[in-house]
Every structure is written in C-alpha cells, then in structure tokens.
N, CA and C atoms as a LAMMPS dump frame, in Angstrom:
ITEM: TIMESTEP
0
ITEM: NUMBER OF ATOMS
291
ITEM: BOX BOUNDS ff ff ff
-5.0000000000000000e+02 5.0000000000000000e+02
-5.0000000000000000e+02 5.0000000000000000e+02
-5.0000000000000000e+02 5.0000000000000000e+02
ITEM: ATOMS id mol type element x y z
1 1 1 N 329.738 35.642 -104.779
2 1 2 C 329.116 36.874 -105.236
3 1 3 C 330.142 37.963 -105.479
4 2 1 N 331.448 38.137 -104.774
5 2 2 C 332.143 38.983 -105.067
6 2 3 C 333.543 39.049 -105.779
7 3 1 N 333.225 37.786 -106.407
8 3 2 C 334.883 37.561 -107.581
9 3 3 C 335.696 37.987 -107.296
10 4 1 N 336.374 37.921 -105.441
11 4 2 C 337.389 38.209 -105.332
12 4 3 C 337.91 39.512 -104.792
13 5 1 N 336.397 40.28 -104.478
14 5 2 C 336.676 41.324 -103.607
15 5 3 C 336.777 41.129 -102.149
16 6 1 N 337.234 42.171 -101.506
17 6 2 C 336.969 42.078 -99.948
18 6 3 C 335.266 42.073 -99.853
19 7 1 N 335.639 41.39 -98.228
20 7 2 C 334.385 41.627 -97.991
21 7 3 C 333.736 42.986 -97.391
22 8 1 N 334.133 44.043 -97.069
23 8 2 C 334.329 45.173 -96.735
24 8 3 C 333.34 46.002 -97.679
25 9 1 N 333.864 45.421 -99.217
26 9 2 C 333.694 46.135 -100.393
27 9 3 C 331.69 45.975 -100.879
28 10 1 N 331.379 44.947 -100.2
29 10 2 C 330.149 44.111 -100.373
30 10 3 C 329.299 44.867 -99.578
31 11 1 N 327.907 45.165 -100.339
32 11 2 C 326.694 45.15 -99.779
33 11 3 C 325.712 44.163 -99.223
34 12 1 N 325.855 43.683 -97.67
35 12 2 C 324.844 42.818 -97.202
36 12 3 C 323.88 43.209 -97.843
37 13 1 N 323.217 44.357 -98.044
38 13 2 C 321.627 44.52 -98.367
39 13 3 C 321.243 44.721 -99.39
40 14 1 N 322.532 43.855 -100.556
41 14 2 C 322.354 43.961 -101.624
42 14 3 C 321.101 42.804 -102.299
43 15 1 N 320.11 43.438 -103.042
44 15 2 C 319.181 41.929 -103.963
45 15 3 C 320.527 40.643 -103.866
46 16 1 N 319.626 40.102 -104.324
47 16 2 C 320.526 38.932 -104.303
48 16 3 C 320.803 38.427 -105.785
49 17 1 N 319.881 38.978 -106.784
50 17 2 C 319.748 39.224 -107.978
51 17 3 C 321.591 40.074 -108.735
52 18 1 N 321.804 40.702 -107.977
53 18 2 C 322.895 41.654 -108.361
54 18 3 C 324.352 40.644 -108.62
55 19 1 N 324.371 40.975 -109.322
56 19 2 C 325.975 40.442 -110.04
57 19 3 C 327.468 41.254 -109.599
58 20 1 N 327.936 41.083 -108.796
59 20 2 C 328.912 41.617 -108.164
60 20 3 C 330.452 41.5 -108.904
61 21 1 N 330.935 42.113 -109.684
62 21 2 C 332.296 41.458 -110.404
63 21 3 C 333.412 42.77 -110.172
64 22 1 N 334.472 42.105 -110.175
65 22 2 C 335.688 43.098 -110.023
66 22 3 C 336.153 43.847 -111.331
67 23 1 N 335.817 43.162 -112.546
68 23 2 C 336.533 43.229 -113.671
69 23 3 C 335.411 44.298 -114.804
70 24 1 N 335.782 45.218 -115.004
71 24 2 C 334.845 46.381 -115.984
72 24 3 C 333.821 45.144 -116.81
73 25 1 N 332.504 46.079 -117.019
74 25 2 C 331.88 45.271 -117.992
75 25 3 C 332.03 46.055 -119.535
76 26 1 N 331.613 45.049 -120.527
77 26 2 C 331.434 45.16 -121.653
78 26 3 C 330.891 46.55 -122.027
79 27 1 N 331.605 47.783 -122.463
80 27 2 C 330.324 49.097 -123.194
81 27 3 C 329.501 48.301 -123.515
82 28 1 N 327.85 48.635 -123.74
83 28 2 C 327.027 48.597 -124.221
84 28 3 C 327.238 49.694 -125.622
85 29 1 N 327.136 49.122 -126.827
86 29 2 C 326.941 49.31 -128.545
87 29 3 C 325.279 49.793 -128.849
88 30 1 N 324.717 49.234 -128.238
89 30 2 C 323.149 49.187 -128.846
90 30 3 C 322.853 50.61 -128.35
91 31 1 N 322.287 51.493 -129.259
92 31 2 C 321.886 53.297 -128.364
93 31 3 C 320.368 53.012 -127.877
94 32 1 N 319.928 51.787 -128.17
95 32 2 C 318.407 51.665 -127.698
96 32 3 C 318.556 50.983 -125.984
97 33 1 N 320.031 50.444 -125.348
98 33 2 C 320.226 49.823 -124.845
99 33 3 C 318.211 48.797 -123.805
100 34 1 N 318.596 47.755 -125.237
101 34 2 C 317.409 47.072 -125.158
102 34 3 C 315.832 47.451 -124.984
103 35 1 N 316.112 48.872 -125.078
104 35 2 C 314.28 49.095 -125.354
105 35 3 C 313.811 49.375 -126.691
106 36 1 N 312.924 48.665 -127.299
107 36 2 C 312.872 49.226 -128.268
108 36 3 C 311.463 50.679 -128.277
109 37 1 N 312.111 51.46 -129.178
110 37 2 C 310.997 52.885 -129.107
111 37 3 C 310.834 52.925 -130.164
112 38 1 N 308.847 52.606 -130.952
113 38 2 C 308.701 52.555 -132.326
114 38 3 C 308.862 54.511 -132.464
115 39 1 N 309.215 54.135 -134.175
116 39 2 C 309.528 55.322 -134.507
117 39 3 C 308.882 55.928 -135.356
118 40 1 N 307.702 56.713 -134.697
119 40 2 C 306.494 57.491 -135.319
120 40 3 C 306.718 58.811 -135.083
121 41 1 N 307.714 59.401 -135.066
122 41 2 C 307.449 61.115 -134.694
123 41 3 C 307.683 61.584 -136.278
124 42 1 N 306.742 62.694 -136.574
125 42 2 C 306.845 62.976 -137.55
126 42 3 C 307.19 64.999 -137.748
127 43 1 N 307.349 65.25 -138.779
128 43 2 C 307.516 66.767 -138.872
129 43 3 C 308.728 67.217 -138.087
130 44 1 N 309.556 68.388 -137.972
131 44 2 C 310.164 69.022 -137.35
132 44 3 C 309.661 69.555 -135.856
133 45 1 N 310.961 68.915 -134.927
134 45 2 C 310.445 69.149 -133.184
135 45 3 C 310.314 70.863 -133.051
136 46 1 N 309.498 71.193 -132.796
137 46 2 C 309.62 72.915 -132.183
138 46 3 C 310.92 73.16 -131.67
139 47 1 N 311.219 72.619 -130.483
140 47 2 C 312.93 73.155 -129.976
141 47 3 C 313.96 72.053 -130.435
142 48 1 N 315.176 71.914 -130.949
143 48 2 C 315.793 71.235 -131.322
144 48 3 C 317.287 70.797 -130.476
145 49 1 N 317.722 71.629 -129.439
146 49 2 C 318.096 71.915 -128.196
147 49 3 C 317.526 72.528 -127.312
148 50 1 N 317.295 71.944 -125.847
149 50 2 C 316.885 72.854 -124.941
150 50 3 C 317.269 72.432 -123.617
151 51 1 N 318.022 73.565 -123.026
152 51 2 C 319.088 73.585 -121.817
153 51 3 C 318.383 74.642 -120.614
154 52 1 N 318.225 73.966 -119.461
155 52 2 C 317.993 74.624 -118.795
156 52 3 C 319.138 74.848 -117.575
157 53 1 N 319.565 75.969 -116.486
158 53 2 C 320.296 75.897 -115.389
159 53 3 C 321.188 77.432 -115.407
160 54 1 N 322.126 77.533 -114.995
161 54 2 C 322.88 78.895 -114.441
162 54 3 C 323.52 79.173 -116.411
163 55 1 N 324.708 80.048 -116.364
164 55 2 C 325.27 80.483 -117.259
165 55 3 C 325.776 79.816 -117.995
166 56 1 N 326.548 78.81 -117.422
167 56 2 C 327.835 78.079 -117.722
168 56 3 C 326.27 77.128 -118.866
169 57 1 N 325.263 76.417 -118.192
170 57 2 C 324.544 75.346 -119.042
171 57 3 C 323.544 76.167 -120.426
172 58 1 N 323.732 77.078 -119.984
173 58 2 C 323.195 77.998 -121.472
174 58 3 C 324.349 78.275 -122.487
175 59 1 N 325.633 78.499 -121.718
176 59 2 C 326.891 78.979 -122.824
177 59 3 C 327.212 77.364 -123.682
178 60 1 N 326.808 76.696 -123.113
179 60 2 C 327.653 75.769 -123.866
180 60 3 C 326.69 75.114 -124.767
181 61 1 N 325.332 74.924 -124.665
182 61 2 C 324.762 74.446 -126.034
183 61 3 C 324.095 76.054 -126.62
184 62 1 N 324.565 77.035 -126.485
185 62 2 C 324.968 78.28 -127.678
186 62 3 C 326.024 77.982 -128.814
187 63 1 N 326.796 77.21 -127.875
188 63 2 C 327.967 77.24 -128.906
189 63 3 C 327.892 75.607 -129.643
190 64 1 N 326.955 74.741 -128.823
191 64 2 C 326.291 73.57 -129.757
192 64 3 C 325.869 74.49 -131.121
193 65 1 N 325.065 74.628 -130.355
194 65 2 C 323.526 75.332 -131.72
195 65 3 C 324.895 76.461 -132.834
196 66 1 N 325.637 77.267 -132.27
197 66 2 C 326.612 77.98 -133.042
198 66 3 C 327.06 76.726 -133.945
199 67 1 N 327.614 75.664 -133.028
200 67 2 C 328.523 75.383 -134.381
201 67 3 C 327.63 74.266 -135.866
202 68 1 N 326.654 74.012 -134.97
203 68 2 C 325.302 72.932 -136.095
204 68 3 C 325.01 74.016 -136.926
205 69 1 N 324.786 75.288 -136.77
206 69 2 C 324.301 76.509 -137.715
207 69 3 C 322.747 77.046 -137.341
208 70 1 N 322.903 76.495 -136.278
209 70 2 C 321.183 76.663 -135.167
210 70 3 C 321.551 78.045 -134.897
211 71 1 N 321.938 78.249 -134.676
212 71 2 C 322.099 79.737 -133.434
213 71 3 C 321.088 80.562 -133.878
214 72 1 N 320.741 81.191 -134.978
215 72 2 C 319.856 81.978 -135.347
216 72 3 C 318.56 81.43 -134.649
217 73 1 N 318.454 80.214 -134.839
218 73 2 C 317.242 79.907 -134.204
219 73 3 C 317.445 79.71 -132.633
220 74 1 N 318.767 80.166 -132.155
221 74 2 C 318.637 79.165 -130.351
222 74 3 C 318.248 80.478 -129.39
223 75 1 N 317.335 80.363 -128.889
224 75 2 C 316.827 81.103 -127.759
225 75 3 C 317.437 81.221 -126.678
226 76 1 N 317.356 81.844 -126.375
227 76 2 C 318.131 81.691 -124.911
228 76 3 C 317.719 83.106 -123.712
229 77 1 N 317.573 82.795 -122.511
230 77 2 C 316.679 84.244 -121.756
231 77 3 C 318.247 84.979 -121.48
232 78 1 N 317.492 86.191 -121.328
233 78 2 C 318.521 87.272 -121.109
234 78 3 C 317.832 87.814 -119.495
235 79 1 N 318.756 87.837 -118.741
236 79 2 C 318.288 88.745 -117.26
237 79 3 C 318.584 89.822 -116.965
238 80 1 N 317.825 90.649 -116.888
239 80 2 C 317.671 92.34 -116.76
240 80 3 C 317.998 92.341 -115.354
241 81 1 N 318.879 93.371 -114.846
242 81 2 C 319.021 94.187 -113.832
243 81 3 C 320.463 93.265 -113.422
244 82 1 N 320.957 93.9 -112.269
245 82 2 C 322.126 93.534 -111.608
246 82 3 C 322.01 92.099 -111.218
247 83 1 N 322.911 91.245 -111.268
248 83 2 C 322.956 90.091 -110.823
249 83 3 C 322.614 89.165 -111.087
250 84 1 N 321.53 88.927 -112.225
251 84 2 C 320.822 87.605 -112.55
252 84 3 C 319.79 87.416 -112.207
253 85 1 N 318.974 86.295 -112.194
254 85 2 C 317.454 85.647 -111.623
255 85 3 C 317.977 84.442 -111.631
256 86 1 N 317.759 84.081 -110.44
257 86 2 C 317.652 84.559 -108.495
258 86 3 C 318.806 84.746 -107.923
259 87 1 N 320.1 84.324 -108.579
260 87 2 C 321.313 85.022 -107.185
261 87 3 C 322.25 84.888 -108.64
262 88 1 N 323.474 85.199 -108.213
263 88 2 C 324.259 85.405 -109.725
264 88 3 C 325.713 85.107 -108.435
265 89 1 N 325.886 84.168 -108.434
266 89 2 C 327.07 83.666 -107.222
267 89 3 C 328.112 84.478 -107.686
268 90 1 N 328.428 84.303 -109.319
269 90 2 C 330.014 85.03 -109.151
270 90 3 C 329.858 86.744 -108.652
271 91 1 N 328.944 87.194 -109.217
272 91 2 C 328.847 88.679 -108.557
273 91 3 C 328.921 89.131 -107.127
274 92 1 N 328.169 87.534 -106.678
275 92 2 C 328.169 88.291 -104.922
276 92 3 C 329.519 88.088 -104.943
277 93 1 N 330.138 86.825 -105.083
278 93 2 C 331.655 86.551 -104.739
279 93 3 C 332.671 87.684 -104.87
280 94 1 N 332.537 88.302 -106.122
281 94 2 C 333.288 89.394 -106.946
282 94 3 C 332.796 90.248 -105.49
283 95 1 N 331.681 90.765 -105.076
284 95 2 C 331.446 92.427 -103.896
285 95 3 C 331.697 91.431 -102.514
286 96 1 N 331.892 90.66 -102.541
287 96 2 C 332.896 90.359 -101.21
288 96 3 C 334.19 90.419 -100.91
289 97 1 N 335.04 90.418 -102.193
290 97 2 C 336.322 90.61 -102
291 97 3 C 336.596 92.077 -101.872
C-alpha cells in the first residue's frame, strides 16, 4: 500500500480503498474533472463576479472586474464610520502601537 514509504508516513485508519503512492500524480486536463454538467443556463448571470470577506478579498477581484472592463458594473460595499464592519484589524493594530 505504501510504494515505499515509511511506515510512520501511513494511515492505519486509512479505507482500504485508498491508493497510497510516493510519486506525484498525473494533473487532471478535463475542467469537468469527470462530472458531466448539462449545459442549459441561458441569458446573462445577474453577478458575473462575486467575492465575499475582509479588504484584501474585495481589492483583488476589483481589479479582476477592472481589468475584464467590468468595473463599472462591480459592486462592492463601502463601510461608514471608523474602522470597518465588524473589527478592521489593521486599525486596531495601527492605535496600539
């Protein structure tokens, strides 16, 4: 089961089903990787990016949508008052020093 690994390296409580190998496998090529999904969606999706999380995961598909030529259309929330909604880490960090 373990082509040569320690045994250290091994899960006793592994299925027994599981293929254990030392050596990288093959990328997978196929983007369906083996499912197939019939393809009935029709019309234009309402959001065409949509990112949720702190600053950093909004700045960076802005500058997706900037560089596709979305931006006019990319939404994105803006937070009123000091600090953000719900904590704004670099600010506290920044009034602790």
């Amino acid at each position: 089961m373990g082509d040569g690994l320690p045994e250290w390296m091994l899960d006793a409580k592994a299925p027994t089903d599981v293929e254990v190998t030392s050596a990288p496998r093959t990328p997978a090529e196929d983007p369906r990787l083996v499912v197939d999904v019939p393809a009935a969606a029709e019309g234009t999706p309402r959001h065409r990016l949509v990112a949720t999380g702190d600053s950093l995961t909004h700045g960076y598909p802005a500058i997706t949508a900037h560089e596709m030529g979305w931006y006019e259309h990319f939404r994105q929330p803006s937070y009123l008052g000091e600090g953000g909604l719900p904590l704004n880490l670099a600010l506290c960090g920044r009034m602790l020093l």
